[in-house]
C-alpha positions as CSV (number, residue, x, y, z in Angstrom):
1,X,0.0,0.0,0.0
2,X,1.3,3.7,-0.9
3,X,1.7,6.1,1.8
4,X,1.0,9.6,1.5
5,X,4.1,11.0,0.6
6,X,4.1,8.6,-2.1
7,X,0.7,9.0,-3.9
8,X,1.8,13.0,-3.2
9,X,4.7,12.6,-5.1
10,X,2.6,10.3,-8.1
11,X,0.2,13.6,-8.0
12,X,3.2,15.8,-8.7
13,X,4.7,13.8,-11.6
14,X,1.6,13.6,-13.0
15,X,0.7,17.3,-13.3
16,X,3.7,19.2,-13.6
17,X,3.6,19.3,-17.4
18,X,0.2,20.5,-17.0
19,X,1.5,22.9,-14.4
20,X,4.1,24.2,-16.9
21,X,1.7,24.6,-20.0
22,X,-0.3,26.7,-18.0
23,X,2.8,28.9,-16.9
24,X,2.8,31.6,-19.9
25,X,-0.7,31.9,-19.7
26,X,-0.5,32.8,-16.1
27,X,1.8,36.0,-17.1
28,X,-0.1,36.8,-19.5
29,X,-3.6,37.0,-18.0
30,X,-1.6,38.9,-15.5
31,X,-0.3,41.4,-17.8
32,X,-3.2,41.8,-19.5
33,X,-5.0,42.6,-16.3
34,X,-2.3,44.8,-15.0
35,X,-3.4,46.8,-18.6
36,X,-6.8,46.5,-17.2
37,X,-5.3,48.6,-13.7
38,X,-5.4,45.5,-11.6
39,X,-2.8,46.0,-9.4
40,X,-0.8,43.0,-8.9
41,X,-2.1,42.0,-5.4
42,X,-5.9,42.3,-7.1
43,X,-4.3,39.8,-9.8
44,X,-3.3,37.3,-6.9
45,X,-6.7,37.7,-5.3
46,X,-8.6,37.0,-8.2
47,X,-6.5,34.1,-8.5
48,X,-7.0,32.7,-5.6
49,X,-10.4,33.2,-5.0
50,X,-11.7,32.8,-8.5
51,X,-9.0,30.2,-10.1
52,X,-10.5,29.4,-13.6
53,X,-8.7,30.4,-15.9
54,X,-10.8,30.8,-18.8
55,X,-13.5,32.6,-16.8
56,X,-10.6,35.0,-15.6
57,X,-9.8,35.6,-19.2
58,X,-13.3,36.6,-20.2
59,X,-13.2,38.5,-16.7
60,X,-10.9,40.7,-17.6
61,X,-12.0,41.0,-21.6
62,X,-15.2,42.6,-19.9
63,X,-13.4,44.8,-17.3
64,X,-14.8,48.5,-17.4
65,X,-15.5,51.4,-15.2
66,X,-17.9,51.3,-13.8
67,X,-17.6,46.7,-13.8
68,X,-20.2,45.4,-16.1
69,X,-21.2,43.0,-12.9
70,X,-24.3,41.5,-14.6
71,X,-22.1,40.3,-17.6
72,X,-19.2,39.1,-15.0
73,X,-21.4,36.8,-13.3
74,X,-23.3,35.5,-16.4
75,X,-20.1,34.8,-18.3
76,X,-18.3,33.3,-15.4
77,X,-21.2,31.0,-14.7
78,X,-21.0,30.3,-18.1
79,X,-18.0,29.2,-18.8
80,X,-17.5,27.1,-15.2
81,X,-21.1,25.6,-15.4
82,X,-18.8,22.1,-17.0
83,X,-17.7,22.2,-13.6
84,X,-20.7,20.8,-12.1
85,X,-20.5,17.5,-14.4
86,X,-16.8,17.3,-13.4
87,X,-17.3,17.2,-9.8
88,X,-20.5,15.0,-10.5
89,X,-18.2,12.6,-11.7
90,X,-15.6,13.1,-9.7
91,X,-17.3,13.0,-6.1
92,X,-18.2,9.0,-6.0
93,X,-14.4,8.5,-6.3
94,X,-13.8,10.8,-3.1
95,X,-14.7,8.2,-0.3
96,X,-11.8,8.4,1.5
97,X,-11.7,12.2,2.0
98,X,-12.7,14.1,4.8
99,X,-15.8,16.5,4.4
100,X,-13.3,19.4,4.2
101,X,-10.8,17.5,2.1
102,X,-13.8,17.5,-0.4
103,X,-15.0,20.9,-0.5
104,X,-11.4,22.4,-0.5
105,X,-10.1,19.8,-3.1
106,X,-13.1,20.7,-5.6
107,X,-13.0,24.4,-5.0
108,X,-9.5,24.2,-6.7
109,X,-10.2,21.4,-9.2
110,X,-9.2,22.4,-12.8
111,X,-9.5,20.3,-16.3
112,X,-6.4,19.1,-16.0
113,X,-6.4,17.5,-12.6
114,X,-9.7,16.6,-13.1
115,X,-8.9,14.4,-16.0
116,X,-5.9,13.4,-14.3
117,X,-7.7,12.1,-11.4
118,X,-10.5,10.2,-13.8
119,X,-7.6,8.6,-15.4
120,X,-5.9,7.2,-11.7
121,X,-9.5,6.6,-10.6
122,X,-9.2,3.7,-13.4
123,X,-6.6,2.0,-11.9
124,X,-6.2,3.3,-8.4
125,X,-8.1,4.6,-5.6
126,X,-8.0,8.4,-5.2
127,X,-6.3,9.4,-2.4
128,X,-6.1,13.0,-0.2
129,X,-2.4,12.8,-0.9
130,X,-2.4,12.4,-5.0
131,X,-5.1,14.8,-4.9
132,X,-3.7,17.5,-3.1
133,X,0.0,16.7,-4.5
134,X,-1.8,17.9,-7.9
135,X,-3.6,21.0,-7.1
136,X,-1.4,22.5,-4.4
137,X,1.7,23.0,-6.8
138,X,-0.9,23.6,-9.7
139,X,-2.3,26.5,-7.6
140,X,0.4,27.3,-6.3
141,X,2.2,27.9,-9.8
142,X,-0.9,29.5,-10.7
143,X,-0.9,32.6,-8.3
144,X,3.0,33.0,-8.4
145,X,3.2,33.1,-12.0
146,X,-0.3,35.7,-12.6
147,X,1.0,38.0,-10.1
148,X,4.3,37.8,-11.6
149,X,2.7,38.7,-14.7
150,X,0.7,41.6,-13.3
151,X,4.4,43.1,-12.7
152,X,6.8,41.9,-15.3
153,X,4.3,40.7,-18.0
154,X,3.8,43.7,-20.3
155,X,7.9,43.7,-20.9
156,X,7.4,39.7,-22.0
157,X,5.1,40.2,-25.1
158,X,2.7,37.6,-26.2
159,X,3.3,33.8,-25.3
160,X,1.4,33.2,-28.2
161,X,4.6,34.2,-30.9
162,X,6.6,31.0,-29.2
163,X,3.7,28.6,-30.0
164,X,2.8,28.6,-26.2
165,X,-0.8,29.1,-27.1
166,X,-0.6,24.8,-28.2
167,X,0.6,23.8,-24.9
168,X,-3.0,23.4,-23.3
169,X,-4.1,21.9,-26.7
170,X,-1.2,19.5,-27.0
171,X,-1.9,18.4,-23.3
172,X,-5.9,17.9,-23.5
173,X,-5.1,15.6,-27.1
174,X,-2.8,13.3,-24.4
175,X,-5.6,13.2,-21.9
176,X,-8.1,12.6,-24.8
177,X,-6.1,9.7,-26.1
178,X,-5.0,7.7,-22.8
179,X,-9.4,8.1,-22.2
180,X,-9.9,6.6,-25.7
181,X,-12.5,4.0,-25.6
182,X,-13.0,3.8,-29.4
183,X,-16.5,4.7,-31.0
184,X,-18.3,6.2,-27.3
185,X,-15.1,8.8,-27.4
186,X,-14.8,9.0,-31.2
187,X,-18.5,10.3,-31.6
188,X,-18.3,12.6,-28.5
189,X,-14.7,14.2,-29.2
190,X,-16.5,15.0,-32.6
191,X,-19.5,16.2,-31.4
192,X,-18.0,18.6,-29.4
193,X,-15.3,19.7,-31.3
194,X,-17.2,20.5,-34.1
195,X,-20.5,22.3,-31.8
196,X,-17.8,24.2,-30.3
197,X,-15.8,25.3,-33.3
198,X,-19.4,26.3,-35.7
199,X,-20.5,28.1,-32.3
200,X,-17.7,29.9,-31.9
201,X,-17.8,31.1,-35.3
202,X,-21.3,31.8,-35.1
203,X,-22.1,33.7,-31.9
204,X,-18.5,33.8,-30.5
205,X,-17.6,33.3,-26.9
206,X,-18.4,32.0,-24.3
207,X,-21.0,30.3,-25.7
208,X,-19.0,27.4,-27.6
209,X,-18.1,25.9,-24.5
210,X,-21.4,25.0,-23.7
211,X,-22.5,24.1,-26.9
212,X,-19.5,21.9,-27.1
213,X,-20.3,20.2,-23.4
214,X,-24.1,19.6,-24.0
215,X,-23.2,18.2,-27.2
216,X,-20.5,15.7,-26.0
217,X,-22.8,14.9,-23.6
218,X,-25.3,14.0,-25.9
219,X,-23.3,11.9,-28.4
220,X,-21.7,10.2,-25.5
221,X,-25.3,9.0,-24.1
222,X,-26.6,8.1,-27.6
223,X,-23.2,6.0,-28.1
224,X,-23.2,4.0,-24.9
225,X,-26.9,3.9,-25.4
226,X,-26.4,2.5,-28.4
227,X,-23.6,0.0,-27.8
228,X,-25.7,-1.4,-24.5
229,X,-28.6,-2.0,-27.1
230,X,-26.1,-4.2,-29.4
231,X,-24.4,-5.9,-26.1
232,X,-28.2,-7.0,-25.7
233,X,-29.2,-8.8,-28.6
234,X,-26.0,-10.5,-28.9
235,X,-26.6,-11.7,-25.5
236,X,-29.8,-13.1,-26.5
């Protein structure tokens, strides 16, 4: 049996590339919100009360005088509202945590340690100590790196002219591929993708993420649906 320290340790190896990836986004969220007048301790306290990255983004995209606060909380709800099917699917794995370990663990839980978690969940029971050895340095990185931002950021330029802008596409294509399942995640990867892609197009963001999440959702149910229909008769 794995101690602590150790599943800590799995946690870490598993999400520092994630951690890294999300690095020169970090700065430059923090940048752009230090163009925004955020000072940098209003960076780090968004951060660490807010911590979504993409509803940050949008956040800050919408930041006026006086704050459009009708459009913050619409857009933020938004774009987290995937949230609540992650954690759905994430909270019958949680027996072994404490009350508190839950609510503190989930508070912080981001894509990429969600996924991460699904995938050990396969194969290994979730433990406090992976959990936390993913999100606390993934946090951690998180704060350090948008405050940074918020003071050195605007003298960096874009991320985007050294192809950082892949890094988070690059990572979710692994995830996708060590979940692969054959025609269940070929039909949903497709229906999302290509919901998300004609919404953004069509009414821009953040719409396409929901359109993309109901959609997989969808072409996921119809799939399995599907497949337990064939598993049937060939059992008769």
């Amino acid at each position: 049996m794995s101690s602590a320290l150790d599943d800590a340790r799995t946690g870490f190896s598993d999400i520092w590339p994630a951690m890294l990836a999300a690095a020169p986004f970090a700065l430059l969220f923090g940048a752009l919100a230090a163009g925004k007048g955020l000072s940098p301790l209003e960076v780090f306290l968004m951060s660490a009360l807010v911590f979504a990255g993409g509803a940050q983004f949008a956040a800050v995209e919408l930041w006026a005088t006086p704050a459009p606060v009708a459009a913050l909380i619409f857009s933020t709800l938004l774009i987290n509202a995937r949230h609540v099917l992650m954690g759905t699917s994430l909270v019958p794995k949680l027996d072994g945590f404490a009350p508190w370990q839950k609510w503190l663990g989930l508070a912080y839980m981001a894509d990429e340690n969600w996924a991460l978690a699904e995938k050990r969940a396969r194969t290994h029971s979730l433990t406090p100590g992976y959990w936390f050895g993913m999100i606390v340095p993934f946090v951690g990185c998180w704060l350090m790196m948008t405050t940074l931002g918020a003071i050195v950021g605007p003298a960096l330029g874009d991320p985007r002219r050294f192809g950082a802008d892949f890094a988070f596409t690059a990572i979710f294509i692994a995830l996708t591929a060590a979940f692969w399942k054959g025609r269940v995640t070929a039909w949903t990867v497709a229906a999302s993708g290509i919901a998300s892609a004609l919404t953004y197009r069509l009414a821009g963001p953040p719409w396409h993420v929901l359109a993309g999440a109901l959609c997989g959702l969808a072409a996921a149910w119809l799939s399995a649906g599907s497949d337990a229909v064939v598993a049937t008769e060939e059992a008769v």
